[in-house]
TORKOL-4160 file (C-alpha; in steps of 0.2 Angstrom, whole numbers, padded with zeros to 4 digits, m for minus):
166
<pt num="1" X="0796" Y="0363" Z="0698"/>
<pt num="2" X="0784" Y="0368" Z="0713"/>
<pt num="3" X="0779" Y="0352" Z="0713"/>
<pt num="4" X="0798" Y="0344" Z="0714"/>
<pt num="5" X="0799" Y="0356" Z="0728"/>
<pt num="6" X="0783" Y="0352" Z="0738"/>
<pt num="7" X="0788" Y="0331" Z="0734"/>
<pt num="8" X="0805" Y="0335" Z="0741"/>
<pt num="9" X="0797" Y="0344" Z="0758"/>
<pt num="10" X="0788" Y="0328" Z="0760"/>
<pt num="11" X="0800" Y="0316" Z="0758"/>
<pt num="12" X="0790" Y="0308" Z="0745"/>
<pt num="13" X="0795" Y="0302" Z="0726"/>
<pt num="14" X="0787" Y="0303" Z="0711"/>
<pt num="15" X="0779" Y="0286" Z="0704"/>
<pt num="16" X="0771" Y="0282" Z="0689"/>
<pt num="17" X="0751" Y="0281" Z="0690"/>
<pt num="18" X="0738" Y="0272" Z="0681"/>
<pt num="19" X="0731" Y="0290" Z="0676"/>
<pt num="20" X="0743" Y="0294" Z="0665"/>
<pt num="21" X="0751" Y="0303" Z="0677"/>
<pt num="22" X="0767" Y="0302" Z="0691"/>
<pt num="23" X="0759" Y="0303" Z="0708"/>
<pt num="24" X="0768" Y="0309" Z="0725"/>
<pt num="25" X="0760" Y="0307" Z="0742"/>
<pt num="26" X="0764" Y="0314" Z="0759"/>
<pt num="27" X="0759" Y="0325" Z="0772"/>
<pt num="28" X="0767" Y="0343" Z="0774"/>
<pt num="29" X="0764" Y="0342" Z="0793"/>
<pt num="30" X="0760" Y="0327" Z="0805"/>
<pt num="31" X="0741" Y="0322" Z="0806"/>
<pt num="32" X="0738" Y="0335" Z="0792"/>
<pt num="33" X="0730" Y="0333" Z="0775"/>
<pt num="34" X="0736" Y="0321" Z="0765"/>
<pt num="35" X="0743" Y="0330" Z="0748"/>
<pt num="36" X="0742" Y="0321" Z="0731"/>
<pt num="37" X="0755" Y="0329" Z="0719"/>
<pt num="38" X="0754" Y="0324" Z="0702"/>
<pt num="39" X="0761" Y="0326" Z="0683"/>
<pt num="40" X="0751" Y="0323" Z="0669"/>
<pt num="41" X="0764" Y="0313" Z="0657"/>
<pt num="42" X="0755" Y="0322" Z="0643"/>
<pt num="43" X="0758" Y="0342" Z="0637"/>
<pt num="44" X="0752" Y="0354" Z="0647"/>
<pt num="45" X="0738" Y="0358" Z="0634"/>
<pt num="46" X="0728" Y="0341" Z="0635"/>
<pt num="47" X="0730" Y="0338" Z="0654"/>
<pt num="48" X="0714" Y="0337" Z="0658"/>
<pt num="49" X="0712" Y="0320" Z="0654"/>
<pt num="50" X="0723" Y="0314" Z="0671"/>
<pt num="51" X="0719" Y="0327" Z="0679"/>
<pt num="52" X="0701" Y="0319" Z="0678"/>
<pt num="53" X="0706" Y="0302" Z="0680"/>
<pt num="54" X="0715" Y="0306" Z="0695"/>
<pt num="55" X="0698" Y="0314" Z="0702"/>
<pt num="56" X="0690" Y="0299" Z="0700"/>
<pt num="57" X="0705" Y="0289" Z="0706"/>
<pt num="58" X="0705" Y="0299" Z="0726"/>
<pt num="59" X="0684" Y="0302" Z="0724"/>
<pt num="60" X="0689" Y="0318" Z="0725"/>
<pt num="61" X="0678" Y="0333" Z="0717"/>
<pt num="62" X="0685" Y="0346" Z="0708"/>
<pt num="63" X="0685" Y="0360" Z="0724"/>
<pt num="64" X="0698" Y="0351" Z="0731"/>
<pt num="65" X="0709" Y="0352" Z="0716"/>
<pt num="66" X="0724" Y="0363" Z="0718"/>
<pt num="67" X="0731" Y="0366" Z="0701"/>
<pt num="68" X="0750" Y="0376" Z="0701"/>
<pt num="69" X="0753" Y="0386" Z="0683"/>
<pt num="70" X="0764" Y="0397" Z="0675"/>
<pt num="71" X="0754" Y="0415" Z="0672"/>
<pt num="72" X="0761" Y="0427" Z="0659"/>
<pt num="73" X="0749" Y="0441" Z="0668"/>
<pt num="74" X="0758" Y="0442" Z="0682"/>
<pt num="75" X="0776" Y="0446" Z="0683"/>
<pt num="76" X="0790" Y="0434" Z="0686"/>
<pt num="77" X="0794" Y="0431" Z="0705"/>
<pt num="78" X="0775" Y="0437" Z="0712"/>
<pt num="79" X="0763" Y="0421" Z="0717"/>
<pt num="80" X="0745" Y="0425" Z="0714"/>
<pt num="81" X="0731" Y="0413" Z="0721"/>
<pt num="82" X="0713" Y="0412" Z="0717"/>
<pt num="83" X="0697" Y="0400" Z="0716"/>
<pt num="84" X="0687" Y="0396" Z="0700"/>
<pt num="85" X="0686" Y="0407" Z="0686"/>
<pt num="86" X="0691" Y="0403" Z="0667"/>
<pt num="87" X="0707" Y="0397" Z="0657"/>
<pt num="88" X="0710" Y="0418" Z="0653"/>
<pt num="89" X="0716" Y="0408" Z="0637"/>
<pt num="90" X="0728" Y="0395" Z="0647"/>
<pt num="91" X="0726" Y="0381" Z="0635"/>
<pt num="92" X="0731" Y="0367" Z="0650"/>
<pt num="93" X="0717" Y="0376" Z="0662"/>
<pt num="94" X="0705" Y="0375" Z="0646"/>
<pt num="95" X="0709" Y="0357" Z="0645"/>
<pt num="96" X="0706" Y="0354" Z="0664"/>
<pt num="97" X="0690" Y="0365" Z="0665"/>
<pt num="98" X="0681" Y="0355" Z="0650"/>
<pt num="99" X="0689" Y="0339" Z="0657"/>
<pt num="100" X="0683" Y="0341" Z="0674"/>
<pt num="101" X="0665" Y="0349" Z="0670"/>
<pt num="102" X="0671" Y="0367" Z="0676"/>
<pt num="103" X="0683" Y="0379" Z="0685"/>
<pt num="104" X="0677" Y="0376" Z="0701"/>
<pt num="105" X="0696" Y="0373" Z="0708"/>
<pt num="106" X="0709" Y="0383" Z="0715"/>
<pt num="107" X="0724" Y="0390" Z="0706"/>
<pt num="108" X="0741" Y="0394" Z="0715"/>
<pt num="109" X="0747" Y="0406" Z="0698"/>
<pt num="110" X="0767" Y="0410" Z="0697"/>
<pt num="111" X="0771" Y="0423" Z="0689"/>
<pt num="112" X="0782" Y="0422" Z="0673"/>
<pt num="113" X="0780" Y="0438" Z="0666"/>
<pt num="114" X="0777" Y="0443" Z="0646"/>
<pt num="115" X="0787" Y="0439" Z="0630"/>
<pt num="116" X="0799" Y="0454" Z="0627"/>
<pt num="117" X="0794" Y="0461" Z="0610"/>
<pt num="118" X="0787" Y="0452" Z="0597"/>
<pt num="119" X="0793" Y="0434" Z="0605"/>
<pt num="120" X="0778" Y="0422" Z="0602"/>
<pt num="121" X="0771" Y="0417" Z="0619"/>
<pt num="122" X="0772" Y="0398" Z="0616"/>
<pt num="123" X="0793" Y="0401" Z="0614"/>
<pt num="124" X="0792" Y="0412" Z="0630"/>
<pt num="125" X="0788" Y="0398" Z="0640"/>
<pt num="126" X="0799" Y="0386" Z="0634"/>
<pt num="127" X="0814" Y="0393" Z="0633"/>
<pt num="128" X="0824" Y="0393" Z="0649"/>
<pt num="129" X="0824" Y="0406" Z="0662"/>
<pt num="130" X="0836" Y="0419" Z="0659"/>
<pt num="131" X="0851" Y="0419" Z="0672"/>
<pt num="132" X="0844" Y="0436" Z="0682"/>
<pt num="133" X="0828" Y="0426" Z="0684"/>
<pt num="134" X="0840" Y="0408" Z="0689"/>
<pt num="135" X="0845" Y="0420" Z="0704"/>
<pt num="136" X="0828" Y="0421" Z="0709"/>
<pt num="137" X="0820" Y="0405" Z="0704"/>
<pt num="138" X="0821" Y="0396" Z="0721"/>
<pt num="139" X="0814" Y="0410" Z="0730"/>
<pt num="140" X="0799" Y="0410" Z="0717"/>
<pt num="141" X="0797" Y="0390" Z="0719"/>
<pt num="142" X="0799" Y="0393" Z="0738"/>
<pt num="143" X="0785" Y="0404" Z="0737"/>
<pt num="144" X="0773" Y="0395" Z="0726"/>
<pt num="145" X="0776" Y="0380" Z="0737"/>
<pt num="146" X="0774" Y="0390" Z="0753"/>
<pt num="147" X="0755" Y="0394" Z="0747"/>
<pt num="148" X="0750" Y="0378" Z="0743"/>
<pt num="149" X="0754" Y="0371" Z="0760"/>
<pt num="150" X="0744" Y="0386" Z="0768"/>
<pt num="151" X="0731" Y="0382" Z="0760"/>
<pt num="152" X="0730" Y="0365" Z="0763"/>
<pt num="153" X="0734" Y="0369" Z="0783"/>
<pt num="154" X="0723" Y="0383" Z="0782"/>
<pt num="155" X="0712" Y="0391" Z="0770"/>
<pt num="156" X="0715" Y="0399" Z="0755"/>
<pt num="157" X="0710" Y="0416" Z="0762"/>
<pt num="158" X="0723" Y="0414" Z="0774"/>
<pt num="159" X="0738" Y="0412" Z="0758"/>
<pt num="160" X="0729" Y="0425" Z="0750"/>
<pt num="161" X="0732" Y="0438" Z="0764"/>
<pt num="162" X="0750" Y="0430" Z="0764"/>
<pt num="163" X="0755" Y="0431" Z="0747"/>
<pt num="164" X="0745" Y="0446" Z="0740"/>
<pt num="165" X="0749" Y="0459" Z="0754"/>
<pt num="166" X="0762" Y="0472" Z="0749"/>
């Protein structure tokens, strides 16, 4: 959904890819970066797979990898971002991590909160958001999107003074 956002912001449309993947291409301002947003076509938990491919694909290494994922540590509507690090038992990061030879990437983490009660977590996040949380939902996307951008214009210190300040 952040990435629908970002694609829209750009003007650019999805298309499928030879990595196994659908693959968007733009720039967020003139004579800026240019942004590769992509979709593995697989689950989330084996992603790593395109993920890598599309590494290879750009010659890219894996520090300039931007990964965006849901995070049931963080509560719903709060945007956390950090470098490197391990999967904190996220099975797609764990795919991406062995895939790519390490956690040497940046993560933009939206918050989704934890299951209420005795909800298995793998049903928590694939039901659909509850209509409080519909309200809110843009503004979250909004947000998540917003620090990508930031960190691709500026730095990722710079987002993380933005989006973790009170």
């Amino acid at each position: 959904m952040v990435l629908a956002e970002l694609a829209d912001r750009l003007r650019a449309n999805f298309k499928t890819h030879k990595t196994n993947s659908a693959v968007a291409e733009g720039r967020s301002v003139p004579g800026g970066p240019k942004l590769v947003l992509a979709k593995p076509n697989t689950f989330m938990n084996v992603s790593g797979g395109p993920v890598a491919a599309l590494l290879r694909f750009y010659s890219l290494e894996p520090s300039r990898l931007i990964v965006v994922h849901d995070e049931l540590d963080i509560p719903f509507d709060t945007v956390r971002l950090k470098s490197g690090g391990g999967h904190g038992g996220h099975n797609g990061l764990r795919d991406i991590i062995a895939a790519t030879g390490g956690g040497d990437f940046t993560r933009v983490r939206v918050g989704i909160g934890r299951p209420p009660g005795r909800q298995s977590a793998a049903d928590y996040v694939l039901r659909d958001f509850a209509s409080a949380e519909r309200a809110v939902l843009p503004n979250l996307l909004s947000d998540a999107a917003d620090a990508v951008e930031l960190i691709t214009t500026d730095s990722l210190a710079a987002a993380q003074q933005k989006f973790h300040s009170p």
